[in-house]
N, C-alpha and C positions, 0 to 999 in steps of 0.2 A: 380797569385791569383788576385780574384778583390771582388770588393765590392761596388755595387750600380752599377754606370756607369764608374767608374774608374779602371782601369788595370793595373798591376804591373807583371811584366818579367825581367827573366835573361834570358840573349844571350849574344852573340859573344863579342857586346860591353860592357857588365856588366848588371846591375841594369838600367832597365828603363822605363818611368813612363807616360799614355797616360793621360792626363789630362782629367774631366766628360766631357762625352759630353752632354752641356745641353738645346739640340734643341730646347725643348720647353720651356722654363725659360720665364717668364712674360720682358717687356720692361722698361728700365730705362728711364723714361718720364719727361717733365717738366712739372707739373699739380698743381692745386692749387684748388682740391675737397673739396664739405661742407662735405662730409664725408670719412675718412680714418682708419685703425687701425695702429698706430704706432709699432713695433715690435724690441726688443734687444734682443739678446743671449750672455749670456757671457761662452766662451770654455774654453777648455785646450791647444787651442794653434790657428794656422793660418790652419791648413789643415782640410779640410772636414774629407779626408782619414784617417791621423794619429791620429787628436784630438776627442772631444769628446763634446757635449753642458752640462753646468752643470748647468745653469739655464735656464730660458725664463721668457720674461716679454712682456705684449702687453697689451694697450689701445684702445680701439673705442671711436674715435671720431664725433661726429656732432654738426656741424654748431657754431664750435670753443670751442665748451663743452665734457670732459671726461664722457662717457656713461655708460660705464662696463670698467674689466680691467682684465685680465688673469699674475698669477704669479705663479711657480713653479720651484723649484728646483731639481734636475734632477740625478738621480746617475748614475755615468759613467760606472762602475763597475770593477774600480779600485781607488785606492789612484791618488791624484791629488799632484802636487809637490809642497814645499813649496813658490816660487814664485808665482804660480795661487793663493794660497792661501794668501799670502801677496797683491796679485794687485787688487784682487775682493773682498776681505774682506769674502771668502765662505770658509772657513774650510773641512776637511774632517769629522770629525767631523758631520757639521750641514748636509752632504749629505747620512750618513748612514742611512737608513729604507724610503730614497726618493725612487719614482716611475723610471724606464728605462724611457726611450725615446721614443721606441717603444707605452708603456704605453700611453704617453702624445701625441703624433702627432696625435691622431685622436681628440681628446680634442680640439686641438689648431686649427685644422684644420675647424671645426666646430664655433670656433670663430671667425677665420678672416673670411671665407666665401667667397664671390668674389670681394671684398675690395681689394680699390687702396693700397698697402703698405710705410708707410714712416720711417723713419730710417737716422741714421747717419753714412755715409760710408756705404751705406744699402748694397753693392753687397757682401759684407763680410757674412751678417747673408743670405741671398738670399742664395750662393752657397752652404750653409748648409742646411740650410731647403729643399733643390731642391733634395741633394744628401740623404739626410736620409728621405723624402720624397718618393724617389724612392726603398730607402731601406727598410723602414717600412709601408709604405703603398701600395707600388706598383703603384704610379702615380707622375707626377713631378709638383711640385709646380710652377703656371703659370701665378700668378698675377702678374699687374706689378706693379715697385716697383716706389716712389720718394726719392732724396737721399738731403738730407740737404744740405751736404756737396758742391754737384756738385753748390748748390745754393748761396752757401756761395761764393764758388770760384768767380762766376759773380757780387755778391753785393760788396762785400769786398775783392776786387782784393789787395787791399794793405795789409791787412795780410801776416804773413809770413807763418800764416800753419791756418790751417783751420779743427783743432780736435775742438770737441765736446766742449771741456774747454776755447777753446778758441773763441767760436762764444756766450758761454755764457757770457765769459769777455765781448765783443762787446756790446753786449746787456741788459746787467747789472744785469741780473738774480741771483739772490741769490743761492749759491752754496756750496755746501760740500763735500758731498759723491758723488763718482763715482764708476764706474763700478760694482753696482748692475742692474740686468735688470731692473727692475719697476720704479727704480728710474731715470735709463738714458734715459726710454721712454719717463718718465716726462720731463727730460731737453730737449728733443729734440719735444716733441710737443709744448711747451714753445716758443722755436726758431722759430720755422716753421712759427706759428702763429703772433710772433712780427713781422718774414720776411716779410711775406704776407702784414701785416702794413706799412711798410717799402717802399715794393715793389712799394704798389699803391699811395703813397705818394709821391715818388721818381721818378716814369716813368708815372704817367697818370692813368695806368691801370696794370691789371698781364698779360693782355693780349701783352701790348708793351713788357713786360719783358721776357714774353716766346718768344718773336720774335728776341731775341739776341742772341737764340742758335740756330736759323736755321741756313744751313750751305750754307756758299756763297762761290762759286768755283772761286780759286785762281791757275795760271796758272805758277805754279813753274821753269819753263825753263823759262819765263821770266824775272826772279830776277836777278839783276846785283849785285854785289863784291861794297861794298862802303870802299874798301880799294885796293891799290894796290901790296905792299907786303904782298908775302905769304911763308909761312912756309914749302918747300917743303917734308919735312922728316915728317909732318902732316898725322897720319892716313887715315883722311879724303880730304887729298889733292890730286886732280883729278881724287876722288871718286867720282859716281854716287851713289844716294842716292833716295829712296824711302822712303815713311809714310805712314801707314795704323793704322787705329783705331785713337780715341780720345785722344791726348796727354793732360797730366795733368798741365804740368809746363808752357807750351807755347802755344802759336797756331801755327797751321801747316807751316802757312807762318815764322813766328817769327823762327822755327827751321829750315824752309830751309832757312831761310837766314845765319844764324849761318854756314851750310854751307858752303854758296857760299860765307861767308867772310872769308874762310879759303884755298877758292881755289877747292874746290867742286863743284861740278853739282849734281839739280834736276829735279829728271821727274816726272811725276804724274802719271804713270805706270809700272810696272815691265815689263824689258826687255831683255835679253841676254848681254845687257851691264851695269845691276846694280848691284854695288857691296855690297850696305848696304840697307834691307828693316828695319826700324825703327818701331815696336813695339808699338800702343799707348793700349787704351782699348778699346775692339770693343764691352762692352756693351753698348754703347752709341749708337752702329751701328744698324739702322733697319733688315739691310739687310743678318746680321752673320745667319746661319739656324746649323752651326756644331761648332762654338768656333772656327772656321779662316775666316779671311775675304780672297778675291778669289785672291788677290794679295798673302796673305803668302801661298796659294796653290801652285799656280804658283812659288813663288820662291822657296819652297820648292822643288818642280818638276825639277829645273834648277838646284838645288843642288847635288838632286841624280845623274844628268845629268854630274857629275862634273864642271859646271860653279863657278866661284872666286866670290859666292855671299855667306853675311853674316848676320842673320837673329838675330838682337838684340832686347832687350828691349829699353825700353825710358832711363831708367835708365843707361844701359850701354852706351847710347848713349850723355847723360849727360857727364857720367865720361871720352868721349872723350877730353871735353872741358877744364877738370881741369887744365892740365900744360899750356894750349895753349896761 
């Protein structure tokens, strides 16, 4: 069965699940435009597929001023559970006699127009609007997007996390209510705007500051062990290890080193001799045209091949570390 660009099958091995493929999705950019429309959705859960938008909120911005502002509540067309409804404060209740979704995407559609998109954690609402995009309209949502968060991550590296709540604490914004859409658009145009203050304060220009996420090639088989005991019985001990996509927690070098102080080896290409290709987010990546980058092809290819390679998330590859 599928729905939109996503597939769902039973076969041999059970239940299983292609993820959208969403060739054409707009780019996650570092940009700092006089004009943007902010945009929240608050669902019924994390899947495009399973869940459902039961609101929208969106703002146009220019030239650091709120212009218009788009807000509608959405009926999913079923009951929503008591948790959604504890965490958004939207009742079932206040969604009875709302408009579908179907209804509202050409509306909304018509309001952002070909505006740069900005958002907090924005690839969350993106793969939504992309996937019901291609569902109800029959075309994929291609703008691209700015994400707070990603910006957050570079200003204020010293944070422990980098939600919405907490770059307003940073910043000292008066705060209450969360997770209504209009209102979170507010906080997070809010943010954007003190950043950009921040920014050019802090580096000179936004210009120095976008130049922080160009990506400077680091040459991984060079990295030396800054310890000499190692942990033989180590998952990752005298493992070859590959990275593709943008890691969230580290940068590239930072996690191959992690590595190589455990008795590891890395290469900066998949090979016939790699055992772990590492997972980051390849929306960051120019070059993704299908939702993998050409390295998780290739190992993929080496798998079916039956080659001893293992294709993780970031995450799993964290929780290598935990006992170690």
């Amino acid at each position: 069965m599928s729905r939109g660009t996503a597939t769902f099958a039973f076969g041999p091995e059970g239940f299983t699940y292609d993820k959208p493929n969403r060739q054409f999705k707009g780019k996650n950019i570092i940009a700092f435009p006089n004009e943007y429309v902010v945009i929240d959705l608050e669902t019924t859960g994390l899947s495009s597929y399973w869940d459902f938008v039961i609101e929208i909120g969106a703002l146009k911005i220019k030239n650091g001023e709120i212009t218009d502002q788009f807000q509608q509540l959405i009926y999913p067309g079923m009951e929503i559970d008591e948790f959604i409804e504890q965490f958004t404060g939207i009742t079932n209740e206040m969604l009875i006699g709302q408009p579908y979704l179907d209804d509202i995407l050409p509306k909304l559609d018509d309001f952002i127009g070909e505006n740069i998109i900005l958002g907090h954690n924005t690839n969350f609402d993106i793969n939504f609007l992309y996937d019901n995009y291609i569902r109800c309209l029959g075309k994929p949502f291609s703008n691209n997007f700015i994400d707070n968060m990603r910006l957050s991550r570079k200003l204020y590296p010293e944070l422990p996390h980098h939600r919405l709540i907490d770059i307003i604490e940073k910043l000292n914004i008066e705060a209450s209510t969360f997770h209504r859409a209009l209102i979170d658009c507010n906080y997070t145009y809010k943010c954007f705007e003190l950043m950009k203050d921040e920014i050019s304060a802090r580096y000179g220009s936004l210009e120095a500051f976008q130049a922080l996420f160009k990506y400077q090639y680091v040459d991984l088989t060079k990295l030396k062990a800054e310890n000499k005991d190692f942990d033989e019985t180590h998952p990752l001990y005298n493992k070859v290890c590959v990275f593709t996509g943008k890691l969230e927690k580290y940068t590239r070098e930072q996690a191959a080193q992690m590595v190589v102080n455990l008795g590891g080896l890395c290469e900066n290409n998949v090979t016939k001799k790699t055992n772990f290709l590492i997972l980051g987010n390849n929306d960051y990546c120019s070059a993704i045209k299908d939702g993998k980058s050409n390295k998780q092809k290739k190992a993929e290819a080496y798998k079916l091949k039956g080659q001893d390679i293992e294709i993780i998330p970031e995450s799993v590859f964290y929780d290598m570390f935990e006992n170690s």
